[in-house]
N, C-alpha and C positions, 0 to 999 in steps of 0.2 A: 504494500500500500504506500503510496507515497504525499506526501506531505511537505507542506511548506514547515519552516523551523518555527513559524508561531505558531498556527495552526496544532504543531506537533506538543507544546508548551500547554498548550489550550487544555490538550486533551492529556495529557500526564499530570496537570494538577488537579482535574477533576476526579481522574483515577483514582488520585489520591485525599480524594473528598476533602479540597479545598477551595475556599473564595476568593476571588482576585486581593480581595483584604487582608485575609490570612496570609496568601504566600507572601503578600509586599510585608507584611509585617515581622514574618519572620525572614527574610531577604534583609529589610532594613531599608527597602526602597519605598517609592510614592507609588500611590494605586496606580497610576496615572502611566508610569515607567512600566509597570505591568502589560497593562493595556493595551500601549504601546507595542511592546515587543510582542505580544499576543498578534495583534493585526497586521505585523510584518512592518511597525513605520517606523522601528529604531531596533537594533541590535544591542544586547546588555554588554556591560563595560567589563573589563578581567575580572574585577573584584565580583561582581552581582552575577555573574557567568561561575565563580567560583563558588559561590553561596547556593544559586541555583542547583548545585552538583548534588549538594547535601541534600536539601528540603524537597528535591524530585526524587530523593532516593536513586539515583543513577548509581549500577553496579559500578565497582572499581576497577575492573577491567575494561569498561565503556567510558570512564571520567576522562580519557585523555581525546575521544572521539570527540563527547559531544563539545568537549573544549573546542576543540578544531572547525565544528559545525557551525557552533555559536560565533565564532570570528568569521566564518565565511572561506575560512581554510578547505571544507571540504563542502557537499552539498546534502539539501537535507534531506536527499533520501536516503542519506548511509544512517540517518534515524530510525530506521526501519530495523535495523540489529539489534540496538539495545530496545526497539517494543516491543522484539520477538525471543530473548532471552532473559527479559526479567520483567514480573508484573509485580509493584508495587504492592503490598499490603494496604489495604484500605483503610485499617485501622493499626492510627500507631500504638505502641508498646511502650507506654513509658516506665519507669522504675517509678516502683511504688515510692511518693513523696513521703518524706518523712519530719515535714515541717512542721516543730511542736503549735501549737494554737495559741497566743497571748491570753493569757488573763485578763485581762485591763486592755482596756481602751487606748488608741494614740490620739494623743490630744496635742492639735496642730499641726506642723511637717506638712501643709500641704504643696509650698512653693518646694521644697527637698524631695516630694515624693515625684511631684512630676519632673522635676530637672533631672530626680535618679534616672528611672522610668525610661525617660528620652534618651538617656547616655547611653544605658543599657542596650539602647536597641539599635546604637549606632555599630554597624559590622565592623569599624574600628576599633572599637573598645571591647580587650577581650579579659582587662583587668581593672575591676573597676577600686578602688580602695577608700572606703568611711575615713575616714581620718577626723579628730575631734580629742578633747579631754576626758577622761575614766568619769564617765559618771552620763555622758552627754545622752543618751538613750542611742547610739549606736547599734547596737545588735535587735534591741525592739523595731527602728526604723527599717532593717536590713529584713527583718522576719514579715514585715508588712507589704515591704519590697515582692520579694519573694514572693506572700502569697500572689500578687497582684499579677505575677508575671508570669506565671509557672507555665501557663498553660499556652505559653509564647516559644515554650520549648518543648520538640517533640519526647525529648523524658523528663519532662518536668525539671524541678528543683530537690537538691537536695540541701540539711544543713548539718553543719559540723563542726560542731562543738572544738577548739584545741585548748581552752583554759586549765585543763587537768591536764596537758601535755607537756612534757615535761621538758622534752628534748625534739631537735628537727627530723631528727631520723625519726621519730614514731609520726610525724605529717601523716606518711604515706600510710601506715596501717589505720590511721584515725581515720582519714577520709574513706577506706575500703571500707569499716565498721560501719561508718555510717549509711553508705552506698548499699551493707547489706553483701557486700562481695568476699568472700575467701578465698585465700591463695591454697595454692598448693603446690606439692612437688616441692622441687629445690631449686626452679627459679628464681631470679630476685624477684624481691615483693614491688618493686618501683614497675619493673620492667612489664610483670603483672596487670599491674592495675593500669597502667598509660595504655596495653591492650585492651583491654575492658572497655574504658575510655575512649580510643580511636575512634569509632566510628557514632559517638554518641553526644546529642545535643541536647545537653544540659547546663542549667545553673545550679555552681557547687559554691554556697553562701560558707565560706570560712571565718569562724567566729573568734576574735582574741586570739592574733597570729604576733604580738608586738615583742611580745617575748620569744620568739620562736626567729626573729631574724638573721640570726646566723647561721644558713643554711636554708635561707627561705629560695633560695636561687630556683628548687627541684620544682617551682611553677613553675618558671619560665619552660623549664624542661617538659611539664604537661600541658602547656599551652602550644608550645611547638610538634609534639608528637599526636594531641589527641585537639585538630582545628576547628572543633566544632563546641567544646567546652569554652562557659564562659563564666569565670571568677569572680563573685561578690565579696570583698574582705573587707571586718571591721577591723580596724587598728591603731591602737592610741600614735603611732609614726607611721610616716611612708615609709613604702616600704623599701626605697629608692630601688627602681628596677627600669628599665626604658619600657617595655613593656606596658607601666605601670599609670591609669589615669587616675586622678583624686579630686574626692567631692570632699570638702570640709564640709563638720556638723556643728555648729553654732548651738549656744542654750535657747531655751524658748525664747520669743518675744516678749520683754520687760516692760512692766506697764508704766508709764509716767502719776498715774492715778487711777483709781477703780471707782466704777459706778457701782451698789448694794445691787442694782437690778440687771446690769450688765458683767459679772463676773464672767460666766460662759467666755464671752466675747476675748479674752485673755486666756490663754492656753496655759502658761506659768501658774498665771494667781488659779485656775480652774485644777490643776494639777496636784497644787498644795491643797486646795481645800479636798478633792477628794481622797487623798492620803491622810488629812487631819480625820474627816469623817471614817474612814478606815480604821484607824485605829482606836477612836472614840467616836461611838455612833451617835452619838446625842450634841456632840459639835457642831454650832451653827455658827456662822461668820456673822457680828453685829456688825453695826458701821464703826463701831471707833475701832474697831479690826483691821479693816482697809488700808489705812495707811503702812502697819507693820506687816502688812500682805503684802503689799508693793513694795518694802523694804525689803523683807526675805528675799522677794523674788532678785532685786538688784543684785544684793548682797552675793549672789549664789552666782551669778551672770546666768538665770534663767536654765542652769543645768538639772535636771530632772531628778538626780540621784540628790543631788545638794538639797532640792524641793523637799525629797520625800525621806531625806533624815534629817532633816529639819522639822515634817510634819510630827516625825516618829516622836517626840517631846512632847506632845499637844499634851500626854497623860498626868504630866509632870511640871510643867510652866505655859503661860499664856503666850499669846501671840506675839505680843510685846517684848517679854524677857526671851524667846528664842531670838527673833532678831537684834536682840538687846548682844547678847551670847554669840551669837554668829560675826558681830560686826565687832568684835574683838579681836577678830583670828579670821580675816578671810585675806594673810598673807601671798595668796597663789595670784591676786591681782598685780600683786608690784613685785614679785621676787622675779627676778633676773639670775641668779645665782648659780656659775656654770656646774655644782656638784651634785645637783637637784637634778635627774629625771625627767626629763620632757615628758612624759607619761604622766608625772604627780602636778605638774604646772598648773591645773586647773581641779583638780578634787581633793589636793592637798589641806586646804581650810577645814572642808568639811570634816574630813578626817578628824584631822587635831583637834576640830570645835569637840569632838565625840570624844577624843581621847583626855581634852584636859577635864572634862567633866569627870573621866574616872576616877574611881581611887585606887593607889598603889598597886592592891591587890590584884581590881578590874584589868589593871592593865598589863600584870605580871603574868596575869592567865590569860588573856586575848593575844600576847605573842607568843608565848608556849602552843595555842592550838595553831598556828602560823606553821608551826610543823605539820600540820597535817594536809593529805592530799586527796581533795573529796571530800566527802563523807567519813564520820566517825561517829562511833559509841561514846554513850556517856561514860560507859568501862573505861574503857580507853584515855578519856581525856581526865578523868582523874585520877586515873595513876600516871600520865604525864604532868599536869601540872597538881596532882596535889592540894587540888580544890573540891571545889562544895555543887551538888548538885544545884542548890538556893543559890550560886554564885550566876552558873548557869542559866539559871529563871531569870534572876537579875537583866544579865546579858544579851539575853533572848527579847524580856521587856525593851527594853533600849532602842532592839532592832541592828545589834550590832550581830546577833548568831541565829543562825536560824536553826528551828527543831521541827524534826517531822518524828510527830508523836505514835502516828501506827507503824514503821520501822524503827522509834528510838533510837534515832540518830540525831546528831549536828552537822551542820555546817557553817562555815566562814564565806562570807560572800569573795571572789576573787579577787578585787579591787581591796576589798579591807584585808585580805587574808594579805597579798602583799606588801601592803602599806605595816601591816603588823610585823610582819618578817623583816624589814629594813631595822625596826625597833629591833630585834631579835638579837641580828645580825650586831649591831650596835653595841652590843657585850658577849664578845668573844668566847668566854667563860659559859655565861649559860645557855648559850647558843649551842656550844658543844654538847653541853651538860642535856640539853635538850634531845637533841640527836640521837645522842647515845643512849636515852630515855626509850623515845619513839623508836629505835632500831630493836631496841629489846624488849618492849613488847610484843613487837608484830614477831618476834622470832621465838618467845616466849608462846604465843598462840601458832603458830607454826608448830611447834614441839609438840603442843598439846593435840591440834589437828590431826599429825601423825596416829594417835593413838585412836581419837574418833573417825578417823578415816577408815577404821580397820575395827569399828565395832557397829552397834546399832545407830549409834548417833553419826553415821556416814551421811546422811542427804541433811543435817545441819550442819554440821560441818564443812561441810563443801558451799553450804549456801554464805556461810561467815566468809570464808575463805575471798567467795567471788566480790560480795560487799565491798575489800577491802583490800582489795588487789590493788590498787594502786600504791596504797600504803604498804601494800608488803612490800610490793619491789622498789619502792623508795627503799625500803630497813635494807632489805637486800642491798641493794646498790653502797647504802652506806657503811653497809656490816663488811661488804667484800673489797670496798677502797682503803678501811682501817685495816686490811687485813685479820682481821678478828676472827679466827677461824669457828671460836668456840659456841660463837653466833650464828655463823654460815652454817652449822652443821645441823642448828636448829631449822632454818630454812628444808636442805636437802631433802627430805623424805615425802610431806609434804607437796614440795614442788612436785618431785617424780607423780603421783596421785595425779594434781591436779591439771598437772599436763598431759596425762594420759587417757585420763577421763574425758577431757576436752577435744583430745585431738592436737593438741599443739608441739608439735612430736619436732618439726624444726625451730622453734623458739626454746624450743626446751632440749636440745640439742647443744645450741650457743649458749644457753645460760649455765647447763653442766660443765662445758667447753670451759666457760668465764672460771667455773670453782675450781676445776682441775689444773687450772694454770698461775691460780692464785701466787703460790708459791712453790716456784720449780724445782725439782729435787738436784743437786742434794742438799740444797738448805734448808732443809722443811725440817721442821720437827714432827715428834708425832702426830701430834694433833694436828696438822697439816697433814701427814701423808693419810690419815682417814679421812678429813676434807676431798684430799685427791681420788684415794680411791674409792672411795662412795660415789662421786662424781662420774669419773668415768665408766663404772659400773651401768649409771644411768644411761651416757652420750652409747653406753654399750647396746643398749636395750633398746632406745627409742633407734637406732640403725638397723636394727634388723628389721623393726617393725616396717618403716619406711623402705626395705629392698636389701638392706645390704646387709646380712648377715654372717658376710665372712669378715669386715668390719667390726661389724659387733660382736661376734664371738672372741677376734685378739682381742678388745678393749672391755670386755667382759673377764676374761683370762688375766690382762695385766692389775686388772682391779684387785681379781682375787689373788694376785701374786703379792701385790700389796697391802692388803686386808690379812690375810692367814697371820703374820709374822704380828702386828698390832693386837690380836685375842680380843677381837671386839666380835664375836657372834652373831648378832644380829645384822650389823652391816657386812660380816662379812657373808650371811647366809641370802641376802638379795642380791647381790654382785653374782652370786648362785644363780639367783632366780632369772635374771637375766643371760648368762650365759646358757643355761639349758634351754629359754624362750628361743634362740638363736641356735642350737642343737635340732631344736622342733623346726624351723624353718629350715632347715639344713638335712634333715630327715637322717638326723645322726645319732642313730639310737643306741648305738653301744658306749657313747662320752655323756650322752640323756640321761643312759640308766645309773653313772656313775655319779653325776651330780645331784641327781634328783634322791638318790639316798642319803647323800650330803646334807643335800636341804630340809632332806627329812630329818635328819640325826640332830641338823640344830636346833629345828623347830620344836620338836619334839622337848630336847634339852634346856632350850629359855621358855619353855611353855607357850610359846607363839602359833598357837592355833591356826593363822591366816596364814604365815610359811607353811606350818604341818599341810592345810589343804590344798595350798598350791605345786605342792611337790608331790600329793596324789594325783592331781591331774595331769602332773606328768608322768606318773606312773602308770598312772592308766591307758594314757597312748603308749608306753613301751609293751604293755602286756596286751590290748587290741594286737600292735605290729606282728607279735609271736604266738597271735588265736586264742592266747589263755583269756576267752573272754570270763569266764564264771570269776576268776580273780578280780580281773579288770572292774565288773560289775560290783562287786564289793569294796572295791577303790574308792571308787566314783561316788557310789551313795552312800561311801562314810564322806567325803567331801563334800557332799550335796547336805547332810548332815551337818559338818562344821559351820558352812556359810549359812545355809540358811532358818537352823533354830539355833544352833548353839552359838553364834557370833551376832548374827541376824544383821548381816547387810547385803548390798547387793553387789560387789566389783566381782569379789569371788564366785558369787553363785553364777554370775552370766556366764564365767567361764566352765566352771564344774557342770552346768546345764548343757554348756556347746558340746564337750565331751564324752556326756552323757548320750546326747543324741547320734555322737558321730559313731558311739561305740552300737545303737540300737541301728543305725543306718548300715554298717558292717554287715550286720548280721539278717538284713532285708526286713525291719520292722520297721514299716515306714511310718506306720502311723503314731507309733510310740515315736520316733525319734520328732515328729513334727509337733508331739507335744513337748519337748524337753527346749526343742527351737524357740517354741512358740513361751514356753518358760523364762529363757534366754532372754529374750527379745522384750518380754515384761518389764525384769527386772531391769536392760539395758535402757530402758525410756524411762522408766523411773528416773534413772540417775542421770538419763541422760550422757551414757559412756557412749560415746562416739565408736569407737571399734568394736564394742562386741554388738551394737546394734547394726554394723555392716556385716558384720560374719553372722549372725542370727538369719538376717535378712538372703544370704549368699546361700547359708545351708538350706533353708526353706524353701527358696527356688528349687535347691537340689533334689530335695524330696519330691517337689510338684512335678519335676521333671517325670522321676520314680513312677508317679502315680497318673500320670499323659494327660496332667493341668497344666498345657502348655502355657496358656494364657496368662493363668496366676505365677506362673516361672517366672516370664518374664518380668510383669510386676515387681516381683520379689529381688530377682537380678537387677533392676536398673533402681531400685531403694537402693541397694548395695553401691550399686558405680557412685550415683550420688554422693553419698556419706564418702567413700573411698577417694573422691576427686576432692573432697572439700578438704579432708585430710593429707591429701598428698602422699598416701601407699599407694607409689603406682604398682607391685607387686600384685595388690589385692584389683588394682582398675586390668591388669590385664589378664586376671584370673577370671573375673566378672565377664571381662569382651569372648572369652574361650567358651563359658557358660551361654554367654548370648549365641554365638556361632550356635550352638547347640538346638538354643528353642528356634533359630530360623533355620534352621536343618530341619526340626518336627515339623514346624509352620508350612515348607514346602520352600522356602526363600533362599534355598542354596547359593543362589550367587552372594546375595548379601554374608551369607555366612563363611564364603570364602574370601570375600572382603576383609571382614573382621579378621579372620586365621592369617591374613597375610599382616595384620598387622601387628598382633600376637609374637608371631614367628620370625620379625622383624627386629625385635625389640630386646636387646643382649639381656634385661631382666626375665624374658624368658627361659632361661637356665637355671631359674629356682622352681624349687619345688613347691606344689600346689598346700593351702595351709588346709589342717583340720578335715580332709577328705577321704573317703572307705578307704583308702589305700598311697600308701607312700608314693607321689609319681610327679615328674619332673613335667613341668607345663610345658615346655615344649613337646614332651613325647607325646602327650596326650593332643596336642594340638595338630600335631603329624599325622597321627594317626585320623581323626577326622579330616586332616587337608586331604591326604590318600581316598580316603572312602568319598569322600565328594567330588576327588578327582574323576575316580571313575565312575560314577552315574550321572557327571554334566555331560553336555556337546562339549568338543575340547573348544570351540569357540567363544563360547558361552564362558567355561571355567578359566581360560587363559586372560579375557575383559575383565573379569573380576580380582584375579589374582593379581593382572597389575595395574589397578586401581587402586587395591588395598596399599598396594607397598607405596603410592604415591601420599598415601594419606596421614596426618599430623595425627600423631595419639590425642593431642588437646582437642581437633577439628572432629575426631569421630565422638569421643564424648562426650562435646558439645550436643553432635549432630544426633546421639542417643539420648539426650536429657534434652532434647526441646520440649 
């Protein structure tokens, strides 16, 4: 069919169920340039020609065509290619927005909202930067922004939080969090998400990046890689970047005088009054209020936060004496002073107005909680500072802490939390003294975690645990720069848990990495080389998990090399646990049987139950291996026993259940083994463990297979890839692609199933062994042996297309292409 290049234009944005006003809108052009180029009477310019590429959705193979069309380079019926190899989805896919909803009202900003708004949609601007003083309402005007605009972009908005960030390297994970996105594998996490990214048009509102500027460069780098992303940052500085455009935010508009009937009509004076009545309901503005309203608002330069801890007083002095109090200390208007913080230049008053009201006490415990990151317990903050719940209350009244009563928690707002931390800082002495405080508690409950992790209080403990993660690995972070080992070792156990449970098996890879290198032998003392080799015990264990178990069996081995000579038992009976875990993936059952009596003998010996049951399930795959099922069988449901009444949690049982089934699947009882699956898989959602919920989900299929539920197979299998891909065991993703080969072998889809085998068979991780399956066997072999048998019941025509299709295909790209 051939077509003029308007005409062609006409008919691909309708395709794409758009209006001449939509596409200019999101283009960035005038209806009118539309129009135009619609009716053939003007051609788009590079830039509108390249924007065009995106919002027509034009395949990336076709981007450099239709470029060529659009200049007149080529003609327009070579348009006729790209409408015959790609149809548009009619409806876009955005990523589900994740913009929290405001509480409160925004009063004013209407000249700021449309100037943002317009900038915003200038195709120029692909960084836009708030810029303004701590307090100015910033992040409210950016959330409002947001909402207004979202739907100007085909994935929406997203927002993200980096005020709890602590460092620039974690940017990139924060914005994947909030995006909803997970790495996997052993990728970089940057290179990751700029994929993800690529080809996606959205706005990613980054919120309190001011502290984060060193090393803020890695936008430029995702403004360059993914051209379709476009940057909303609040930030008390520029962020100086070329890149980089900036709208200052100004306080409200200060009123010269207030009318009793025209309040509203003043955004500032309206703002204070409804945080006066917020706080005390029964507050009404008389007239001889007016003047000291108008004076606040001056007083403050009409900054919003300044307003509304100024209102927060109402409980405790009238109109008059706050701004009596405020215009004693509103310092931040005339200080010039090069050792000040451009960031405090303008919320600094309010601060101080709040701080000199304190007393000594108030103030010695609002910078001690300065140590904290997030959210915290009331626990917590009285055995760092050594204060009074009623101090607390106090503090809370004020409006300087805030408390959320159905989690009994605190918090520090971030602006006051670092304003208090300067104080902190300011005496050397208990600033340490602090530190060292805050590191040993959180390492303190670490210790104690270890033991509820491994009893019935496991899903509170893991719920503490996640609370307060940020603060642990602050302790962390701090416990492992003093070198403190005796600290660090409170951490270890712990960590391994909760990184396991979760899935974070390369995070917790580096972080074991970090302990084991603390300090390098041979100048470690003891208590260092148990620090080391408990660590790399770990880095041992989570490498196999993730593919490499010849990896993790030496660094499993050099652990216990270093463990044995130290007579610490416990540590040194999981450096055990580990190595045998890595023996099972290695399907090395004669070094298995020899550890796992090991682990028995210690477990046994410190009374540690959760050892004693994990070292029958590996007993019990060595006695499946050699048929002695009747033993096996008594293994198993003394371990099924330990975990599940006599310990009563669930990490252990998911796995004593997995084994359980695979020994009834052995022996062709399939319907029993889908209840022990389907056991597994309980407790695994419960706790939410990431890996035994992919392997429940894996053997289940396996069964369905068993039982010619091909349908519910694959179900069961692509749960599996999921979790497996999120996690980054590619081991277990191309254990799952072998199983899938399988149900499109039942299905009748052979070719597709020799796709996948080719990709399988492709892949040097295919050299491991299959996990937790009837029988010891090497994924390759078994993937062989189906390529063979579908070899010969294709056309060779037919099997030779397929076979090298598969091997052209990216492991990421096919299971993508199975998790749509």
């Amino acid at each position: 069919m051939n077509y003029t290049f308007g005409v062609w234009i006409k008919r691909r944005r309708k395709a794409l169920d758009l209006t001449q006003q939509e596409l200019a809108e999101r283009v960035g052009c005038s209806v009118a340039t539309i129009i135009k180029i619609e009716a053939d009477e003007r051609r788009p310019s590079h830039q509108i020609a390249d924007l065009l590429v995106s919002h027509l959705e034009i395949p990336p193979d076709q981007r450099k065509l239709f470029i060529k069309v659009a200049r007149q380079e080529k003609a327009a019926e070579h348009l006729n290619a790209i409408s015959n190899t790609s149809t548009p989805d009619l409806v876009a896919k955005p990523i589900q927005t994740n913009l929290p909803f405001p509480l409160t009202s925004l009063l004013g900003r209407e000249y700021e909202m449309r100037a943002i708004l317009q900038q915003l949609q200038n195709p120029a601007c692909r960084l836009l930067t708030l810029t303004g003083p701590g307090g100015v309402g910033k992040t409210r005007l950016a959330l409002e922004i947001a909402h207004q605009i979202r739907k100007k972009f085909d994935h929406g908005a997203c927002f993200v939080s980096l005020a709890g960030t602590s460092t620039a390297e974690f940017i990139i994970p924060t914005i994947a969090g909030a995006l909803g996105f997970s790495f996997s594998g052993a990728a970089d996490m940057k290179v990751q998400l700029f994929n993800f990214l690529r080809g996606k048009h959205i706005l990613l509102v980054l919120d309190n990046l001011e502290h984060l500027l060193p090393g803020i460069e890695v936008l430029v780098e995702l403004l360059e890689f993914a051209p379709y992303v476009k940057l909303l940052v609040t930030s008390r500085e520029q962020l100086s970047l070329r890149a980089e455009w900036v709208f200052e935010i100004h306080g409200l508009p200060v009123p010269s005088h207030l009318d009793l009937n025209k309040l509203d009509s003043n955004s500032a004076a309206a703002l204070f009054i409804q945080r006066a009545e917020q706080v005390q309901m029964n507050f009404t503005a008389r007239p001889d209020d007016l003047p000291a309203i108008a004076q606040i608002c001056r007083l403050v330069d009409g900054l919003p936060l300044g307003l509304e801890l100024g209102a927060a007083w109402i409980r405790t002095m009238s109109v008059t004496e706050i701004a009596r109090e405020i215009e004693k200390n509103m310092d931040f208007l005339t200080t010039m002073a090069r050792d000040v913080p451009v960031r405090h230049h303008s919320i600094r008053a309010v601060f101080d107005h709040s701080w000199n009201l304190l007393s000594e006490e108030e103030r010695r415990v609002i910078t001690q909680l300065s140590i904290f990151r997030g959210s915290f317990t009331g626990e917590a903050a009285l055995q760092i500072t050594k204060s009074s719940l009623q101090l607390f209350a106090g503090l809370v009244g004020k409006s300087l802490l805030k408390h959320e009563p159905d989690a009994r928690r605190y918090e520090l707002h971030e602006l006051l939390r670092q304003y208090a931390e300067e104080k902190l800082a300011a005496n050397p002495q208990t600033h340490a003294a602090t530190r060292q405080s805050h590191a040993a508690y959180y390492a303190a409950l670490m210790q104690q975690s270890w033991i509820d992790l491994r009893n019935a209080n496991q899903l509170v403990a893991l719920a503490v645990i996640e609370q307060d993660i940020e603060n642990i690995r602050t302790a962390w972070q701090y416990s492992l720069a003093e070198g403190n080992s005796a600290e660090v070792l409170k951490f270890l156990d712990s960590f391994w848990v909760i990184h396991d449970i979760r899935g974070w098996y390369h995070s917790g890879i580096k972080l074991f990495e970090d302990a084991a290198g603390q300090v390098p032998p041979p100048s470690e003392d003891e208590l260092s080389r148990l620090v080391r080799g408990k660590a790399l015990g770990f880095v041992g264990l989570y490498a196999g998990v993730i593919g490499n178990p010849e990896r993790g069996l030496a660094l499993s081995q050099e652990a216990v090399a270093i463990l044995e000579p130290l007579h610490q038992p416990e540590a040194l009976g999981y450096a055990l646990f580990g190595a045998a875990l890595n023996c099972l993936y290695k399907s090395d059952f004669k070094q298995l049987s020899e550890i796992a009596q090991s682990m028995s003998q210690i477990g046994r010996e410190i009374g540690d139950k959760w050892m004693e049951g994990f070292a029958m399930n590996f007993a019990t795959a060595i006695l499946a291996q050699k048929n002695r099922f009747e033993e096996a069988r008594e293994k198993i449901d003394r371990a099924l026993q330990i975990f599940g009444k006599e310990i009563g949690e669930y990490l252990g049982l998911t796995w004593a259940a997995l084994v359980r089934g695979q020994l009834a699947l052995i022996q062709e009882e399939y319907m029993k083994a889908k209840s022990f699956y389907e056991r597994s898989l309980k407790a695994s959602q419960a706790l939410n463990y990431r890996r035994t919920t992919q392997q429940s989900y894996d053997n289940l299929g396996d069964v369905a297979l068993y039982l010619g539920e091909v349908e519910q197979a694959e179900q069961y299998f692509l749960h599996s890839l999921e979790i497996s891909e999120e996690t980054g065991q590619h081991r277990e993703i191309l254990g799952t692609l072998y199983d899938l080969a399988r149900v499109k072998t039942a299905q009748g889809k052979k070719a597709h199933a020799v796709e996948l085998l080719a990709v399988v068979l492709h892949h040097p991780l295919s050299t491991l062994h299959l996990f937790l399956r009837t029988e010891p066997v090497v994924l390759r072999d078994a993937a062989e042996e189906l390529r063979a048998k579908l070899e010969a019941e294709l056309e060779r025509e037919t099997y030779q297309a397929a076979w090298a299709q598969g091997q052209t295909l990216p492991l990421e790209a096919v299971v993508a292409g199975l998790l749509r």
